[in-house]
DRENDO-1510 file (C-alpha; in Angstrom, 1 decimal, always signed):
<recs>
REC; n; res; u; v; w
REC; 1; UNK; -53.3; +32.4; +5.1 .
REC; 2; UNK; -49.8; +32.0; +3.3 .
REC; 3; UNK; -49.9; +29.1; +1.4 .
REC; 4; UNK; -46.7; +30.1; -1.1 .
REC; 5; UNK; -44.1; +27.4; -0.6 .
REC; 6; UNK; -40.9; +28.9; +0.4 .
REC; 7; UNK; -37.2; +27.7; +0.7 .
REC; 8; UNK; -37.6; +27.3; +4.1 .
REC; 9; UNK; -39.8; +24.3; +3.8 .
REC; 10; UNK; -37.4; +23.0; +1.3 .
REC; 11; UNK; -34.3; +20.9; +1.7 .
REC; 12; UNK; -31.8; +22.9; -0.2 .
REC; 13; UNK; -28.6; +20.6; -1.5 .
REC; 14; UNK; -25.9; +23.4; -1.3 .
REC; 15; UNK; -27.1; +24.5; +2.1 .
REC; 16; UNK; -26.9; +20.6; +3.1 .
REC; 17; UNK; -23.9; +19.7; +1.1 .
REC; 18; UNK; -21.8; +22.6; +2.9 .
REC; 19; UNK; -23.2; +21.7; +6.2 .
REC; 20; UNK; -21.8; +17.7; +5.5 .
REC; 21; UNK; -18.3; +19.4; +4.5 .
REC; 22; UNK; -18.1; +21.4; +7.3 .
REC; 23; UNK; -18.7; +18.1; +9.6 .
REC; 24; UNK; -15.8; +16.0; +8.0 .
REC; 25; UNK; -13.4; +15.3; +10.2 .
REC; 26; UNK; -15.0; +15.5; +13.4 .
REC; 27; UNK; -15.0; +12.2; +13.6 .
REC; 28; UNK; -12.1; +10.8; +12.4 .
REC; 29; UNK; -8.6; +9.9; +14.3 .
REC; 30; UNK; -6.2; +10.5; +11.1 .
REC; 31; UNK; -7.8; +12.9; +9.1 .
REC; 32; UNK; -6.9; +15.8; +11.3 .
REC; 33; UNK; -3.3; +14.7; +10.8 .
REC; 34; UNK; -3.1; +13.9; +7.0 .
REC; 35; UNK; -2.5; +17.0; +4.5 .
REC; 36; UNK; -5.7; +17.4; +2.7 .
REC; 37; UNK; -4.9; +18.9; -1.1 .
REC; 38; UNK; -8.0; +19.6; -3.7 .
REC; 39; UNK; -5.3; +20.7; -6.3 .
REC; 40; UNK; -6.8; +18.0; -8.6 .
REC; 41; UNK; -10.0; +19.2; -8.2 .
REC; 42; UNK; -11.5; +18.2; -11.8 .
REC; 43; UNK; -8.7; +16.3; -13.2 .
REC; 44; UNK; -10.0; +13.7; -15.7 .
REC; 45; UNK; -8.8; +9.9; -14.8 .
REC; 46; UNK; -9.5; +7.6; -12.2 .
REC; 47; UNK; -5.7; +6.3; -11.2 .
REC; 48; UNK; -3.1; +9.4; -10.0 .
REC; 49; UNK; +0.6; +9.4; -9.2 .
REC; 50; UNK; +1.8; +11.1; -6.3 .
REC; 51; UNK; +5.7; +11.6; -5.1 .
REC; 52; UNK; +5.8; +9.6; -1.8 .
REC; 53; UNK; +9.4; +10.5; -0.4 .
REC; 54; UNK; +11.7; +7.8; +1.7 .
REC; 55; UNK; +14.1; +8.1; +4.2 .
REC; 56; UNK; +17.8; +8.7; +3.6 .
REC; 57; UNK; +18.9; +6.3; +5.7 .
REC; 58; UNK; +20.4; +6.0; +9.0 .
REC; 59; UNK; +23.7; +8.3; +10.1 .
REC; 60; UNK; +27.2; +6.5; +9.5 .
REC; 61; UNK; +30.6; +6.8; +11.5 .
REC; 62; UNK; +32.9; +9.0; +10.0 .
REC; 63; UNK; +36.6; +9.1; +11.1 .
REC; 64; UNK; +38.8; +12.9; +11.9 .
REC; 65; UNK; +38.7; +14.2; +8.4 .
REC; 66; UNK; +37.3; +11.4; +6.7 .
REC; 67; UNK; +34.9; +11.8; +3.7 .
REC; 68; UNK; +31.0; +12.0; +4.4 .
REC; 69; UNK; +28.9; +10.3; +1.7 .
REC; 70; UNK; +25.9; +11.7; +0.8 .
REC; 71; UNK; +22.7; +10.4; +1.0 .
REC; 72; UNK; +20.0; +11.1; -2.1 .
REC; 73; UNK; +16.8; +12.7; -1.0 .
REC; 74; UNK; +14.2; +10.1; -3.4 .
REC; 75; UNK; +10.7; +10.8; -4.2 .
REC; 76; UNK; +9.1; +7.1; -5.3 .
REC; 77; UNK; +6.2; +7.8; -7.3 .
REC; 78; UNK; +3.0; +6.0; -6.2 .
REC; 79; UNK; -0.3; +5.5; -7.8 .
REC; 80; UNK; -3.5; +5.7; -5.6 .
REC; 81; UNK; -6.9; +4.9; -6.9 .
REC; 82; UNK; -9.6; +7.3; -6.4 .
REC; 83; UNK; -12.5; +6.2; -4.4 .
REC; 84; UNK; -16.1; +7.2; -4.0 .
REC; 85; UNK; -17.5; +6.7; -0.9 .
REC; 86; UNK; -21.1; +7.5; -0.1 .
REC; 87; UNK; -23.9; +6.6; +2.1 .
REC; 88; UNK; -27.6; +8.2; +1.9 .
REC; 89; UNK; -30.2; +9.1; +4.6 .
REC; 90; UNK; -34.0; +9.5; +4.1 .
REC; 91; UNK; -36.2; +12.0; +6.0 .
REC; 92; UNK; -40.0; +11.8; +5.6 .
REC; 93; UNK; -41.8; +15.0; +5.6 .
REC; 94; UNK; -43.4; +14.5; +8.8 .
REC; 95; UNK; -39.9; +13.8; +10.5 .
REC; 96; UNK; -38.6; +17.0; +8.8 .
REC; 97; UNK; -41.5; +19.0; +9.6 .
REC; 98; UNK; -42.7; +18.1; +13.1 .
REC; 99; UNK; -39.3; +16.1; +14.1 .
REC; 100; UNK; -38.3; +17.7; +17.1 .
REC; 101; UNK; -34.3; +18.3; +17.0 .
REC; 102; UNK; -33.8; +19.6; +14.1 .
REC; 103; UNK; -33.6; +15.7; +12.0 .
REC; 104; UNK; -31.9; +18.0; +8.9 .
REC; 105; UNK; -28.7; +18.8; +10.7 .
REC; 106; UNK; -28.5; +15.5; +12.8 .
REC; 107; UNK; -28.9; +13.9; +8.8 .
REC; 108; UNK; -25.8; +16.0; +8.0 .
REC; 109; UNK; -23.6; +15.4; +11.2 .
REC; 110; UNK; -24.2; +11.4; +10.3 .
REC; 111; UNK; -23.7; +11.8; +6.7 .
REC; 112; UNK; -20.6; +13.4; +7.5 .
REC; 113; UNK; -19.7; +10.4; +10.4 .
REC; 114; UNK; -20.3; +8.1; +7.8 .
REC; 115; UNK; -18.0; +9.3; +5.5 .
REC; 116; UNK; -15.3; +10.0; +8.0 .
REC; 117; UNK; -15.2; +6.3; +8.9 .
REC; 118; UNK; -14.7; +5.4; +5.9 .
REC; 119; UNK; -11.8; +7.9; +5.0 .
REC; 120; UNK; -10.5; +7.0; +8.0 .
REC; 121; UNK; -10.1; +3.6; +7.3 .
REC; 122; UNK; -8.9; +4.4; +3.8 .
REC; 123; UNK; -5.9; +6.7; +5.7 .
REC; 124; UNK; -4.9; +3.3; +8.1 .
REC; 125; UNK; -4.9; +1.4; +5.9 .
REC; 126; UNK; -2.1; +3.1; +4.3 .
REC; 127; UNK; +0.1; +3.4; +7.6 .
REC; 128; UNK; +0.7; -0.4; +6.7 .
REC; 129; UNK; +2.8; +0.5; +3.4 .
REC; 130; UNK; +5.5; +2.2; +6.0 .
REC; 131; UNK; +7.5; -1.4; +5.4 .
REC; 132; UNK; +9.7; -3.2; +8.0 .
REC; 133; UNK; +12.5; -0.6; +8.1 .
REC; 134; UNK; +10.1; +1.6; +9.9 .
REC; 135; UNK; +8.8; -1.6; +12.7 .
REC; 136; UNK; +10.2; -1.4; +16.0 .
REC; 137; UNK; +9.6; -4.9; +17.7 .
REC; 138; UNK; +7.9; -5.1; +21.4 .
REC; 139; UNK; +7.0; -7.3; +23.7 .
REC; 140; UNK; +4.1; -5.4; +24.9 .
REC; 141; UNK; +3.2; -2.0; +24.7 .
REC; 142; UNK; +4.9; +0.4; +27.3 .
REC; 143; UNK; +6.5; +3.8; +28.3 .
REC; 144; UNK; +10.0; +2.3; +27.8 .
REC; 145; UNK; +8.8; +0.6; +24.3 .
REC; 146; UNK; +7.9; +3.9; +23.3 .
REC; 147; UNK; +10.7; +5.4; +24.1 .
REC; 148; UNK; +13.1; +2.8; +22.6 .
REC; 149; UNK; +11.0; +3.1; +19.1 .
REC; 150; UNK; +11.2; +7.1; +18.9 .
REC; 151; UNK; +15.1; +6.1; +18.1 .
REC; 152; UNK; +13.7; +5.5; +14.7 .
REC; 153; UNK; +13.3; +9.1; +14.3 .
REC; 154; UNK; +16.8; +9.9; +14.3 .
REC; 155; UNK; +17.3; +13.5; +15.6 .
REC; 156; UNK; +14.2; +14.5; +13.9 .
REC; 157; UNK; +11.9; +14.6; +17.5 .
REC; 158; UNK; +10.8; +17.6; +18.3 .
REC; 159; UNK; +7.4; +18.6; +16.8 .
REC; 160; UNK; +3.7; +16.9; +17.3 .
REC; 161; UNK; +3.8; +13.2; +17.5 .
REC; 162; UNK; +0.6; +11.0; +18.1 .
REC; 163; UNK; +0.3; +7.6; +19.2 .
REC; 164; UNK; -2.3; +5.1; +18.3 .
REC; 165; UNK; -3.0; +2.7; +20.8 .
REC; 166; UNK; -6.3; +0.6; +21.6 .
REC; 167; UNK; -7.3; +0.4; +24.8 .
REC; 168; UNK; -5.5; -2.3; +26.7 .
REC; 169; UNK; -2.4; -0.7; +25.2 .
REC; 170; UNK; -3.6; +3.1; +26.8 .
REC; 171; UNK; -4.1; +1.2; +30.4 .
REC; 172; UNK; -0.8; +0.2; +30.0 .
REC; 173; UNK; +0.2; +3.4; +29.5 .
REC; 174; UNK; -1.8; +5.6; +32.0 .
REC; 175; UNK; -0.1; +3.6; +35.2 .
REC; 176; UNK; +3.6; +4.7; +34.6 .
REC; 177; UNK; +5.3; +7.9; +35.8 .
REC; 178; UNK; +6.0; +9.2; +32.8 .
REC; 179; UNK; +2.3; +9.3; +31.3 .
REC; 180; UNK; +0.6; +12.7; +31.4 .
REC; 181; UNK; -3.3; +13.4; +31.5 .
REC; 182; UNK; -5.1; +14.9; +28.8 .
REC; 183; UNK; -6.2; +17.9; +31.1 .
REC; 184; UNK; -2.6; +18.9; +32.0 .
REC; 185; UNK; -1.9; +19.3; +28.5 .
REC; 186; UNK; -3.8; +22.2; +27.7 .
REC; 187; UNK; -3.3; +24.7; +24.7 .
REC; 188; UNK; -0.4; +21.8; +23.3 .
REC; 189; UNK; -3.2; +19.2; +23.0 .
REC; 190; UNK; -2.7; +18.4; +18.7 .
REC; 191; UNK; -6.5; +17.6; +18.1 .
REC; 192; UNK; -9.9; +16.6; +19.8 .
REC; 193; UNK; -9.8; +12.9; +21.4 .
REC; 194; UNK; -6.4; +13.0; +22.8 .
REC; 195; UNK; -6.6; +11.1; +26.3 .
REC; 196; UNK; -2.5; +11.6; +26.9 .
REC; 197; UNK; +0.9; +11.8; +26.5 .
REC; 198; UNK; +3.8; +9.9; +26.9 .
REC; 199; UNK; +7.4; +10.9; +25.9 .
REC; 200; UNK; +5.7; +13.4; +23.4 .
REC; 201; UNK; +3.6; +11.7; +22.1 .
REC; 202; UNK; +0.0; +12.6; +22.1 .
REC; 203; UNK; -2.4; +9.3; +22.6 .
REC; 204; UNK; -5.5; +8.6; +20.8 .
REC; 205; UNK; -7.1; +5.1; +21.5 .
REC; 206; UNK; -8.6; +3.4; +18.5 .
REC; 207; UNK; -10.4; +0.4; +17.7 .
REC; 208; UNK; -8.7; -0.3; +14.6 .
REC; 209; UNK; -5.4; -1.3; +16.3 .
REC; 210; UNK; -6.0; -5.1; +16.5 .
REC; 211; UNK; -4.1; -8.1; +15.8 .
REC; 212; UNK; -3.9; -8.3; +11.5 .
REC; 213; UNK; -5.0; -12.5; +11.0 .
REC; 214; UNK; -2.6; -12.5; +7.7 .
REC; 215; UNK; +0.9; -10.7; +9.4 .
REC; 216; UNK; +0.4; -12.2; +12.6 .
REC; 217; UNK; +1.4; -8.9; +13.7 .
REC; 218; UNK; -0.1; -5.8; +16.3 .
REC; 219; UNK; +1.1; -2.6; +15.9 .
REC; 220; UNK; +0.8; +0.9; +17.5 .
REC; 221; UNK; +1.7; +3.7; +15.4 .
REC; 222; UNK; +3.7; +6.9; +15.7 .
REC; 223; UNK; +2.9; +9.5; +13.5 .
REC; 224; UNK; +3.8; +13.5; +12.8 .
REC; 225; UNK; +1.4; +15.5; +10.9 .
REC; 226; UNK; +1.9; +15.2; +7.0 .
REC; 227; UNK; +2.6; +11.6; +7.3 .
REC; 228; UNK; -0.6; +11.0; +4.9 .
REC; 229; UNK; -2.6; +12.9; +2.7 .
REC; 230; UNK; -5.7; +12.6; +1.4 .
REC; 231; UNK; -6.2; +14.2; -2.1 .
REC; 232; UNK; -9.9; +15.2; -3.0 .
REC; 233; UNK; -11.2; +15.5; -6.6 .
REC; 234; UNK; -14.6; +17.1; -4.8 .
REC; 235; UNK; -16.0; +18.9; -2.0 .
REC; 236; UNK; -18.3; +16.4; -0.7 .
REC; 237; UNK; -21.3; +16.4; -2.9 .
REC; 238; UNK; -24.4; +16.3; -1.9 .
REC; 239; UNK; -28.2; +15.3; -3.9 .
REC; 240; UNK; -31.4; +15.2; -3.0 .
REC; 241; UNK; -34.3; +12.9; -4.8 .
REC; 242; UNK; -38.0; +13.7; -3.6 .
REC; 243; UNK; -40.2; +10.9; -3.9 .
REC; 244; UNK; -43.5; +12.4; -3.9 .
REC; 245; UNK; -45.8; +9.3; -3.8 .
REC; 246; UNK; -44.3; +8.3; -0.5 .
REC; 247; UNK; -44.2; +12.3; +0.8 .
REC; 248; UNK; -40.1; +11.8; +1.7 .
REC; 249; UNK; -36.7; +12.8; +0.5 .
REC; 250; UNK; -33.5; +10.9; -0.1 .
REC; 251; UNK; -29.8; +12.7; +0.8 .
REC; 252; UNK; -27.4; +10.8; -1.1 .
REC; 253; UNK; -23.4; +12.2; -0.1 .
REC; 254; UNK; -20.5; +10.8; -1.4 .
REC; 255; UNK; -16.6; +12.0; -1.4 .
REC; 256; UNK; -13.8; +11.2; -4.3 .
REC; 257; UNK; -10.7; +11.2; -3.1 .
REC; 258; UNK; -7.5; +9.3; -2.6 .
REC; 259; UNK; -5.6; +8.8; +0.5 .
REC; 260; UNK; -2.0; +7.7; +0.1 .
REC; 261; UNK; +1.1; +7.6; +2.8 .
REC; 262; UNK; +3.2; +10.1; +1.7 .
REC; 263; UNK; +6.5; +10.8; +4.0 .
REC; 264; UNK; +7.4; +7.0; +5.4 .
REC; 265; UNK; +9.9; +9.0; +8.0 .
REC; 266; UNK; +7.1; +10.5; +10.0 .
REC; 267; UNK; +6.0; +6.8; +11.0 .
REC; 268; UNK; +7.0; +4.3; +13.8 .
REC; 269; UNK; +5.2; +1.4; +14.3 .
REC; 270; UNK; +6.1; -0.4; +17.3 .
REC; 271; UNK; +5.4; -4.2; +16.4 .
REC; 272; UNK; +4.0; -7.2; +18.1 .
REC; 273; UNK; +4.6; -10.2; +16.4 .
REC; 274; UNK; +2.1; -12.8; +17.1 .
REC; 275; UNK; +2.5; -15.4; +14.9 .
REC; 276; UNK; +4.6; -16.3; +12.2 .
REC; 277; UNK; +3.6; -15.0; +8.8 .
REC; 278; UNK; +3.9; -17.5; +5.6 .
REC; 279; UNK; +4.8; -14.5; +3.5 .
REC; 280; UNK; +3.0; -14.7; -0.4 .
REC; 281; UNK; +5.4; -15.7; -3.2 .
REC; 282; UNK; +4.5; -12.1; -4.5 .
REC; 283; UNK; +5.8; -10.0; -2.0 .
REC; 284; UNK; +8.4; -8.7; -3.9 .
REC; 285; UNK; +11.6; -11.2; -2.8 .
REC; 286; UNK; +13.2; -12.8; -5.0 .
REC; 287; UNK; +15.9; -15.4; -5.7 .
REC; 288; UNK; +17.8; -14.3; -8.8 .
REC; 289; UNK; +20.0; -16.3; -11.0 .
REC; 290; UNK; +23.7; -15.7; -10.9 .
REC; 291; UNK; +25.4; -18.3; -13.2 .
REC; 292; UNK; +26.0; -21.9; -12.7 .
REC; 293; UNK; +25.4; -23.2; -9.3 .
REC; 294; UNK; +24.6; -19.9; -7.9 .
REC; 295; UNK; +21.6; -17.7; -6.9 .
REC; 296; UNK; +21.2; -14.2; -4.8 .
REC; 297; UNK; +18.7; -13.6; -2.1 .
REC; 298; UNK; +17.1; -10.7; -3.2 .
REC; 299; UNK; +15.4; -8.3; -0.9 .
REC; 300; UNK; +13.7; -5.0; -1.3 .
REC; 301; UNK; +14.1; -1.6; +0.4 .
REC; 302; UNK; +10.7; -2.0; +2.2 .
REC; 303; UNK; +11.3; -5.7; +3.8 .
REC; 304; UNK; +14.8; -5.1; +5.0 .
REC; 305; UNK; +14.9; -6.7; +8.7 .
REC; 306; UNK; +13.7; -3.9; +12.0 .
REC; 307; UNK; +15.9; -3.4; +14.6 .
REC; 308; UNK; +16.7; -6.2; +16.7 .
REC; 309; UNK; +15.9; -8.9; +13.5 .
REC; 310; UNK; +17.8; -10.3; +11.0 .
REC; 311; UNK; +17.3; -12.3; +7.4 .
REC; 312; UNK; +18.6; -15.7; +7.5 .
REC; 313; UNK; +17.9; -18.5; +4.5 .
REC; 314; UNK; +18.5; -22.1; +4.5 .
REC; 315; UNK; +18.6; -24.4; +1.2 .
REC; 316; UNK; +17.1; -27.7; +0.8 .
REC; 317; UNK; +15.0; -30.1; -1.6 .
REC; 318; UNK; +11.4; -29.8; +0.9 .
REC; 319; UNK; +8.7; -27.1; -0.1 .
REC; 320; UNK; +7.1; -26.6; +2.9 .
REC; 321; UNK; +7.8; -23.4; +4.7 .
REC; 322; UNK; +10.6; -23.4; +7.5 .
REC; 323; UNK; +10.3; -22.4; +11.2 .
REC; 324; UNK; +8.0; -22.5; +14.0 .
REC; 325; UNK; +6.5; -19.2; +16.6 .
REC; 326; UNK; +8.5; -19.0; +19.3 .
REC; 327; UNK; +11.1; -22.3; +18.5 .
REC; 328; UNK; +14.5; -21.0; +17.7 .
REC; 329; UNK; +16.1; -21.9; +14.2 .
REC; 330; UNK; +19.3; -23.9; +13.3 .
REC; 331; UNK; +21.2; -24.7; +10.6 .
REC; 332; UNK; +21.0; -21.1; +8.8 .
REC; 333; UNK; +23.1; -18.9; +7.5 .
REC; 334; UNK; +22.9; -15.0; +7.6 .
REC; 335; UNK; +21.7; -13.2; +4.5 .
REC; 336; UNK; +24.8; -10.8; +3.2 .
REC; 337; UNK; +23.3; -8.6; +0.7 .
REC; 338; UNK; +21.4; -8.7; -2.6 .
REC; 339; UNK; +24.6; -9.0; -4.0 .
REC; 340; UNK; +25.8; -11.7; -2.2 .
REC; 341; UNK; +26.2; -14.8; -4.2 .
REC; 342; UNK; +25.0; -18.0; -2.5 .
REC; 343; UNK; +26.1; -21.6; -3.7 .
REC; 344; UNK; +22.9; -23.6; -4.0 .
REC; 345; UNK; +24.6; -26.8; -3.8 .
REC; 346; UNK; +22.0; -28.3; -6.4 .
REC; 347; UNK; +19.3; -27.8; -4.1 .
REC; 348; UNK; +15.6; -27.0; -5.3 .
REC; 349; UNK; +14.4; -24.9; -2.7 .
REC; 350; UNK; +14.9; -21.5; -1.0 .
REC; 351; UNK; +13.9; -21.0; +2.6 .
REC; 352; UNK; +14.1; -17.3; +3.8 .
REC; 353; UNK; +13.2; -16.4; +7.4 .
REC; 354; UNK; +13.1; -13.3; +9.7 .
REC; 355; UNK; +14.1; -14.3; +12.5 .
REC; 356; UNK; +14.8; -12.4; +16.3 .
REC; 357; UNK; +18.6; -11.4; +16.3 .
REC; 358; UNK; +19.2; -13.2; +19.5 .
REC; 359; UNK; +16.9; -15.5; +20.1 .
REC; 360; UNK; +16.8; -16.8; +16.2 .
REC; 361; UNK; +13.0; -17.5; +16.5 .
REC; 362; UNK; +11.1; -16.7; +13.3 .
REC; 363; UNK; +8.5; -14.3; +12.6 .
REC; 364; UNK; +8.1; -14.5; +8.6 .
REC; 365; UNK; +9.0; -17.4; +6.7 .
REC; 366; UNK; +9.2; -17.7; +2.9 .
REC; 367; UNK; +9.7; -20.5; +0.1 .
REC; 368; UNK; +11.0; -19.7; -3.1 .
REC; 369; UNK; +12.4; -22.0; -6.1 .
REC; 370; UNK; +16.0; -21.7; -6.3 .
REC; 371; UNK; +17.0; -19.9; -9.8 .
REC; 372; UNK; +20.5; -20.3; -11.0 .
REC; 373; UNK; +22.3; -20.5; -14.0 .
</recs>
C-alpha cells in the first residue's frame, strides 16, 4: 500500500488561485464591458490618478463661411482608491475527500462570484459620477424613451451599446414592436445575460437599478464598452491556511484593484426623478462674491441642467429649502451663467432649483448664504 502523500491530495494555491482568476467575470453585468489594465501591477501607493476624458460639447450652428470654433479634447485627472476585496471559504477534509462534485472547484467558482459582486458594485457605483449633462429625464421607461436619450450620443451611435434596466423596466420593453429577442440576435449578442434589444441597445436586467433614497432619482443606463475600467494591482490572489487540529483548510481570495469611470461620453442615463433632492451644501455650487450688492450663481460642468430642465434661483431672508415634487414654482428667475451677476437686493439667502423646463416643477433644490462684496 502507497501511503506517500502526493499533490493530488493536496490543495495547491496557484492551481486554485488561477482557477478563481479564470472565473471572474462570469458573473458580473459590467465587468465584461469595462477595460481591465494590470499596467500598475506592483506600483507602490494606495491612491492613483487616472485621465478620465469629458465630452466636447454639443455641435453649434455655423453660418455659409462662418468660423468654426474648436472644441478642446480634456482629460480631468481623477484619483481612485485601491480596494481589497476578499471573502474566504473552508473545506474540511472529509468534504474535499469524499465530497461528491468536486467541492474544490465549486469553492473556486464561488470565490470568484463573490468577488465579482463586489467589483461589480464597485464599477456602478461609478456610472453615478457621469453628472447631469449626461441624464436624459423620463417618465417611465420605454422604446421611445430610449430612443429620445440615444440623442445624447450625438452622431457617435454605431457600435455596441447596452442597456441596464431592472425588471419592470425590461417588461416594459419586451411588449413593443421595436424590441428584439435575445435568440434572434445571434453572433451580435455583446456578452452572456443579454435578454434583448431595443434600438441597439443590448438589455441586461439588473437588480441594482432601483430608486437611490438620497437623489430621489431611478435611472437606466446606456453604456459602450470602455466606458469604465477597472485597474488591477494583482491577479487575484489566492492562500490557503490548514488547521490541522480541526482536519480542514481555509481559502482566503482577495482582489486590489480600482474601478473608475473613465470616458463620460459612452454613458446615458435615462432619469426618473422621484422626488425632490435637498442637494448637500458640498456639492460643489457655489454663490461667489462680486462686489457690493452682488453675487454669481456658480455652477459646475457636471451639474449643468439635462435636457428638457433648467436652473432657476430665487433670493430671500428664509433658510429653508424652496419647492415642492410635482408643484410648479413662481417667482424665479432663470440662471444666466456663472458669470452672470445677480443683484441680491440685501437679501441673506440663495435658493437654487432645477426645475422641468415647462412645467417649472422642481427636482433639486439648494440653499446657499448669499456672498457679496
Amino acid at each position: 500500500m502507497n501511503e506517500t502523500t502526493m499533490k493530488d491530495h493536496l490543495i495547491i494555491p496557484e492551481v486554485m488561485g488561477r482557477l478563481v482568476e479564470e472565473a471572474i467575470g462570469k458573473k458580473s453585468a459590467l465587468l465584461p464591458l469595462a477595460t481591465k489594465d494590470m499596467s500598475l501591477s506592483g506600483t507602490p501607493g494606495d491612491t492613483l490618478k487616472f485621465p478620465a476624458f469629458r465630452y466636447i460639447g454639443k455641435a453649434e450652428e455655423v453660418a455659409e463661411n462662418g468660423e468654426i470654433s474648436p472644441g478642446i479634447l480634456t482629460a480631468d485627472t481623477v484619483s481612485v482608491t485601491v480596494k481589497k476585496y476578499a471573502k474566504a471559504v473552508r473545506i474540511t477534509d472529509e468534504a474535499r475527500l469524499c465530497g461528491v462534485g468536486e467541492p474544490l472547484a465549486e469553492a473556486a467558482r464561488q470565490l470568484a462570484q463573490s468577488i465579482d459582486h463586489a467589483v461589480d458594485d464597485a464599477l456602478f457605483e461609478r456610472l453615478k459620477d457621469a453628472g447631469y449633462p449626461r441624464k436624459y429625464p423620463v417618465a417611465a421607461l420605454s422604446s421611445d424613451a430610449v430612443a429620445d436619450a440615444l440623442t445624447l450620443f450625438g452622431e457617435d451611435l454605431a457600435g455596441d451599446k447596452v442597456l441596464l434596466t431592472d425588471a419592470q423596466g425590461y417588461a416594459a420593453l419586451r411588449k413593443d414592436p421595436a424590441y428584439i429577442r435575445a435568440s434572434d440576435l445571434g453572433q451580435r449578442m455583446i456578452m452572456s445575460g443579454v435578454v434583448g434589444e431595443i434600438w441597439g441597445c443590448q438589455i441586461l436586467v439588473s437588480d441594482k437599478i432601483t430608486e437611490d433614497p438620497v437623489t430621489r432619482e431611478k435611472q437606466y443606463y446606456i453604456l459602450k464598452p470602455g466606458a469604465l475600467r477597472l485597474v488591477s494591482k494583482t491577479q487575484t490572489h489566492l492562500e490557503v491556511q490548514r488547521e490541522a487540529s480541526h482536519m480542514r483548510n481555509t481559502l482566503f481570495a482577495s482582489k486590489h484593484c480600482a474601478a473608475y469611470l473613465y470616458d463620460i461620453s459612452r454613458v446615458a442615463a435615462l432619469c426618473r426623478f422621484t422626488g425632490l433632492e435637498a442637494l448637500p451644501n458640498d456639492c460643489g455650487i457655489k454663490s461667489v462674491a462680486k462686489g457690493a450688492g452682488k453675487t454669481a450663481l456658480v455652477i459646475p460642468e457636471g451639474m449643468l441642467a439635462p435636457s428638457g430642465l433648467k436652473w432657476v434661483y430665487a433670493l430671500d431672508d428664509i433658510a429653508a429649502d424652496k419647492g415642492s415634487f410635482g408643484t410648479a414654482l413662481t417667482g424665479t428667475t432663470d440662471w444666466q451663467g456663472n458669470e452672470a451677476l445677480i443683484a441680491t437686493g440685501g437679501k441673506i439667502y440663495l435658493h437654487a432649483l432645477l426645475v422641468e423646463r415647462d412645467s417649472m416643477k422642481p427636482v433639486k433644490t439648494l440653499t446657499l448664504e448669499v456672498r457679496e462684496g
